[in-house]
TORZAMI-177661 format. One record per residue (C-alpha): residue number from 0; residue in one letter; x negated, y, z negated. Coordinates in steps of 0.001 Angstrom, whole numbers, always signed. Each point is the difference from the previous one (the first is absolute). Layout:
<zavo resi="NUM" resn="a" c1="X" c2="Y" c3="Z"/>
...
***
This chain:
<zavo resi="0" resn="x" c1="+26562" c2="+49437" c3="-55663"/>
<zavo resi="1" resn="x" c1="-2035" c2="-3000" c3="-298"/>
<zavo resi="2" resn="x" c1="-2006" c2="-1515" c3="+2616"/>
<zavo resi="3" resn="x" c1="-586" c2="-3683" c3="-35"/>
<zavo resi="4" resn="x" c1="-3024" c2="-1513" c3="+967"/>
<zavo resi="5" resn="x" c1="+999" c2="-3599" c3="+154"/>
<zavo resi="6" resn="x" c1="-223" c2="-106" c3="+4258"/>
<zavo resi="7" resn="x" c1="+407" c2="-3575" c3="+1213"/>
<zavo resi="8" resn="x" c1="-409" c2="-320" c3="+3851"/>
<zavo resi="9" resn="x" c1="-3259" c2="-58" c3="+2803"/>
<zavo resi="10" resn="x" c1="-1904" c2="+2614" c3="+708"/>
<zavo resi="11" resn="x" c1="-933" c2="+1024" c3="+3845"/>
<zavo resi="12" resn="x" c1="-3770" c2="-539" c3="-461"/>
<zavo resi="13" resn="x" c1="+1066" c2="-3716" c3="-1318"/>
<zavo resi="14" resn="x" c1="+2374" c2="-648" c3="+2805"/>
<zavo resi="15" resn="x" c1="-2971" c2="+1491" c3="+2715"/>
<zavo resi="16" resn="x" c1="-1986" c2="-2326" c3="-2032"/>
<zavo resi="17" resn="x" c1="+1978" c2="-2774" c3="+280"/>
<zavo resi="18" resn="x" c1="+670" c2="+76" c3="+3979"/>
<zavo resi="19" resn="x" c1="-3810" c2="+611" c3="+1052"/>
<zavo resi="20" resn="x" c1="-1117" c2="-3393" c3="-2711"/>
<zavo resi="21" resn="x" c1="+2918" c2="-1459" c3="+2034"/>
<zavo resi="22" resn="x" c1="-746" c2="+1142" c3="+3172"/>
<zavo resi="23" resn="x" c1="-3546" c2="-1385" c3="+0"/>
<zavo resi="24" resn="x" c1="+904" c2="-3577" c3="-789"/>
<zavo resi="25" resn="x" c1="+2658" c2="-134" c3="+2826"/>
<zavo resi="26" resn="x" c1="-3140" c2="+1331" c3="+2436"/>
<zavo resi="27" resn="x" c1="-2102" c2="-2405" c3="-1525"/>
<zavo resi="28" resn="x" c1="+2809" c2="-3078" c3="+161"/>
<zavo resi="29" resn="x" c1="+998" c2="+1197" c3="+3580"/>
<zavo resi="30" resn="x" c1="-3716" c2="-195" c3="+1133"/>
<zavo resi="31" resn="x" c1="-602" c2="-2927" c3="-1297"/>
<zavo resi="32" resn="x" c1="+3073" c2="-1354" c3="+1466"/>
<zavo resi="33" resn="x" c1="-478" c2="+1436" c3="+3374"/>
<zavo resi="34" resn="x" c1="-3744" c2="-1282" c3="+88"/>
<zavo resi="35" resn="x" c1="+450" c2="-3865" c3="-704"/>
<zavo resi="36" resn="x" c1="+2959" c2="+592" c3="+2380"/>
<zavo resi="37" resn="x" c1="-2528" c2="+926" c3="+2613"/>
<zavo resi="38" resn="x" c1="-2805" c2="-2744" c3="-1041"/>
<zavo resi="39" resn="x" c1="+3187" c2="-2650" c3="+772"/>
<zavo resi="40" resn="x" c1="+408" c2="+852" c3="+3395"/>
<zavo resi="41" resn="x" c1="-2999" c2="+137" c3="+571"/>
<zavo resi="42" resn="x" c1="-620" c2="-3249" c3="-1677"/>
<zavo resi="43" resn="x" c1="+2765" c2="-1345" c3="+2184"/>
<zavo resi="44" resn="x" c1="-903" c2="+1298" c3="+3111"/>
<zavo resi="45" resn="x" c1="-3412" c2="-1980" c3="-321"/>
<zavo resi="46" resn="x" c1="+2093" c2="-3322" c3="-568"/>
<zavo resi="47" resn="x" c1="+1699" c2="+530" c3="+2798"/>
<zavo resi="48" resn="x" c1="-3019" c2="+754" c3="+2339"/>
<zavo resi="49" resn="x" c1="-1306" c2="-3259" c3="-1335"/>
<zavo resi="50" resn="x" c1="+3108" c2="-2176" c3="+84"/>
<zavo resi="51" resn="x" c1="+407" c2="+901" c3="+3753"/>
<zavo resi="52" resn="x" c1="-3859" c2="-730" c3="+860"/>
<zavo resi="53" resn="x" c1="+121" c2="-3259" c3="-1928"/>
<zavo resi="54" resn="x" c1="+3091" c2="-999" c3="+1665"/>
<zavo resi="55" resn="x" c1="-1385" c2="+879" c3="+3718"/>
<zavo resi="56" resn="x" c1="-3303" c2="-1779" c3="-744"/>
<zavo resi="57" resn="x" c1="+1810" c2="-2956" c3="-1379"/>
<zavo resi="58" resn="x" c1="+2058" c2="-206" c3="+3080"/>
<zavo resi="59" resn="x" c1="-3003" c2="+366" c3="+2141"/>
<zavo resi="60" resn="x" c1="-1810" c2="-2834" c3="-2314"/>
<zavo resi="61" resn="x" c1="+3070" c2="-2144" c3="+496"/>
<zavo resi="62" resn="x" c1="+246" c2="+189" c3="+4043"/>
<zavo resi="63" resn="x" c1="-4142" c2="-164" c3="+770"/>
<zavo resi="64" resn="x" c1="-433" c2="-3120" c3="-2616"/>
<zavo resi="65" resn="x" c1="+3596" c2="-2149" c3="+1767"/>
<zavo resi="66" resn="x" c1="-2280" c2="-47" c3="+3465"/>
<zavo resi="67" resn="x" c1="+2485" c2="+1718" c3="+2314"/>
<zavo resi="68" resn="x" c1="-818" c2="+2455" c3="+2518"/>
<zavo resi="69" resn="x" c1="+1480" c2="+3496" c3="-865"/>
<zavo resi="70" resn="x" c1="+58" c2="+3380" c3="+1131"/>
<zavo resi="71" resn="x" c1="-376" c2="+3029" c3="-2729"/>
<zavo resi="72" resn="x" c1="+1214" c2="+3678" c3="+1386"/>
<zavo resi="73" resn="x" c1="-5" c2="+2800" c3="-2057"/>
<zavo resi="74" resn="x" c1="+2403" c2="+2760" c3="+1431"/>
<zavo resi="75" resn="x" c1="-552" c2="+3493" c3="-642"/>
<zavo resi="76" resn="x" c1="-1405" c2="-614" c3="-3345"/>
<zavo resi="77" resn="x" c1="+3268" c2="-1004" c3="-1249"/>
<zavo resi="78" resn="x" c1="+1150" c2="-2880" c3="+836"/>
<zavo resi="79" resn="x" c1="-2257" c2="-3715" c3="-43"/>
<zavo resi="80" resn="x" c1="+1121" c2="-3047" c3="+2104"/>
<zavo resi="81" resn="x" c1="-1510" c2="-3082" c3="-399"/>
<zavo resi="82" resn="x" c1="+1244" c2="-2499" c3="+2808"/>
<zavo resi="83" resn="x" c1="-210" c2="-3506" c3="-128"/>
<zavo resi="84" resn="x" c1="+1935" c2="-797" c3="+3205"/>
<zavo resi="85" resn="x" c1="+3017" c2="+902" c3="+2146"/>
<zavo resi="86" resn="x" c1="+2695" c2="-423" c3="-3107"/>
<zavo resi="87" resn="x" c1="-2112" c2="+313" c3="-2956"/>
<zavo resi="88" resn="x" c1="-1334" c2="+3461" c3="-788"/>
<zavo resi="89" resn="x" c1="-546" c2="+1714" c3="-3676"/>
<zavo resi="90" resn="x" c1="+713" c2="+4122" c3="-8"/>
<zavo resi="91" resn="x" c1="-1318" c2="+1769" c3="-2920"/>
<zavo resi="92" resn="x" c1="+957" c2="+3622" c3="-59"/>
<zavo resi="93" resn="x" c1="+508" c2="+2541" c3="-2351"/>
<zavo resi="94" resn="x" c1="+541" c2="+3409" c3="+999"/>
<zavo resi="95" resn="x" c1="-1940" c2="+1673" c3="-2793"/>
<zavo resi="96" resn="x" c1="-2789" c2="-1876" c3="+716"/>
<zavo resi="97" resn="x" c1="-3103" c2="+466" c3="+2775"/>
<zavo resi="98" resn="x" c1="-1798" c2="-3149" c3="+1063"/>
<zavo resi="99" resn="x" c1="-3652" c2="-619" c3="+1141"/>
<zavo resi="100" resn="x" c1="-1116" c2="-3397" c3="+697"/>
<zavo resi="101" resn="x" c1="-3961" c2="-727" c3="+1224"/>
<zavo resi="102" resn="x" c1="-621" c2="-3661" c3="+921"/>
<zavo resi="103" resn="x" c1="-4039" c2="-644" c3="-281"/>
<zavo resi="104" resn="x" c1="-413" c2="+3599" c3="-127"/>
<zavo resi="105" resn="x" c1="+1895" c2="+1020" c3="+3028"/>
<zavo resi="106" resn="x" c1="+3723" c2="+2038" c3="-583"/>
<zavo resi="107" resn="x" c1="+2654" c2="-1520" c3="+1873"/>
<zavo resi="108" resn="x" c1="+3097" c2="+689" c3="+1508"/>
<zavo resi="109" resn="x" c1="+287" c2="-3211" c3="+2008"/>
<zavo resi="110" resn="x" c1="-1691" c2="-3499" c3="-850"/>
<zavo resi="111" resn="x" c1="+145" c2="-3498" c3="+816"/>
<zavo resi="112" resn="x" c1="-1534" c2="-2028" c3="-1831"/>
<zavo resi="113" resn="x" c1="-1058" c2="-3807" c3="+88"/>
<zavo resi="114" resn="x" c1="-544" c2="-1082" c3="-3172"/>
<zavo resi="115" resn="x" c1="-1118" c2="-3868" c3="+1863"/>
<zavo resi="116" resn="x" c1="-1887" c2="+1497" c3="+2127"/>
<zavo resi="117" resn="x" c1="-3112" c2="+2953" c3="-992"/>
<zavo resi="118" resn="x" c1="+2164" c2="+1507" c3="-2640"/>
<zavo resi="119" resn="x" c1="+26" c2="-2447" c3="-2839"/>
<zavo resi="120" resn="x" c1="-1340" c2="+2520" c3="-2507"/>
<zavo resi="121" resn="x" c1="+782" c2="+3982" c3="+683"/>
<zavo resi="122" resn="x" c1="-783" c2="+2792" c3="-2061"/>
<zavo resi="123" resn="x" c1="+2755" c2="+2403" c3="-789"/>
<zavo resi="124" resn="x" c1="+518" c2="+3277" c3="-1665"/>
<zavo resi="125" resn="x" c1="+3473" c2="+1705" c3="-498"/>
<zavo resi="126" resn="x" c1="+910" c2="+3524" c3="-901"/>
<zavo resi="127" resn="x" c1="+3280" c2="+1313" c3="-1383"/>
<zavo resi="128" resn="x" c1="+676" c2="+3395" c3="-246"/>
<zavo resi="129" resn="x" c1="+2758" c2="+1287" c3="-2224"/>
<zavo resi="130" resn="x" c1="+1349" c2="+3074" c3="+2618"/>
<zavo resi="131" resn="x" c1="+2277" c2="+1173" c3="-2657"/>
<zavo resi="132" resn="x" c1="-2664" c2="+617" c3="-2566"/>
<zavo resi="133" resn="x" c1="-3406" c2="-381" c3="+2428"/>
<zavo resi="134" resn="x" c1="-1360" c2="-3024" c3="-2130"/>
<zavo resi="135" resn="x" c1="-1736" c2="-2667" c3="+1738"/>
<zavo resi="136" resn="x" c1="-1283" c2="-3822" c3="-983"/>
<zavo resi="137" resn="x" c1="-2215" c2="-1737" c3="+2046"/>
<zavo resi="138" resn="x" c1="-1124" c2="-3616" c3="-375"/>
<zavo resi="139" resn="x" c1="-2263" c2="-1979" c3="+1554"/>
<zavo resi="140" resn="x" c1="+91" c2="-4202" c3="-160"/>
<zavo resi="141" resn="x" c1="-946" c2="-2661" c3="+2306"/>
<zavo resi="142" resn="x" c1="+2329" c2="-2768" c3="+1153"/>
<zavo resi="143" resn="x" c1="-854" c2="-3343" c3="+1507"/>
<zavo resi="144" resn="x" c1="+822" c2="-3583" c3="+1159"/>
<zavo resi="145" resn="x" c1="-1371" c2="-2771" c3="-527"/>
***
């Protein structure tokens, strides 16, 4: 009887081989993957944050410079109303969002302001806060008429 020694196939110490090499680049891909997936929302949630505050400022800007009388309300940190008169009123809400408005240094819930009168220039600073993820973005600008 002869024995041949002419084996062709993979031994199990190659095959364990083979799936821990492989293994360790799928953990390293998948990490990788996982972590800029992370950095984007992140990334995204900041835009967002500062879309909404440059959007309520320029609103703001837009009302104080056009000389009109108008009201600003902020209810229950949610919602902001800027009122211009009986039939013309501008609602920004967004339910993820809390909002903190201080006019020369005061927060408000309630304000009327003049901007003819002793309110030609006001200081404001806004905060945003992000509930869903607890991020926040503050700015602080001045507006004024001329």
């Amino acid at each position: 009887m002869r024995i041949q020694k002419n084996e062709v196939g993979v031994t199990l110490m190659e095959v364990l081989v083979t799936i821990i090499i492989t293994s360790f680049v799928l953990i390293l891909v998948f990490s990788i993957f996982f972590n800029g997936l992370k950095v984007s929302n992140k990334a995204e949630s900041n835009s967002s944050l500062q879309q909404e505050a440059n959007y309520i400022i320029f609103a703001l800007k837009k009302v104080h410079e056009s000389g009109i009388d108008y009201t600003i309300t902020v209810e229950d940190s949610k919602k902001i109303t800027i009122n211009k008169g009986q039939y013309n009123e501008q609602v920004i809400e967004k339910m993820k969002f809390d909002y903190e408005i201080k006019i020369n240094g005061s927060p408000i819930t309630f304000k009327s302001i003049k901007p003819k009168g002793d309110n030609k220039k006001i200081s404001i600073e806004l905060t945003i806060v992000d509930t869903k993820i607890d991020k926040e973005y503050a700015i602080k600008t001045t507006i004024s008429r001329l």
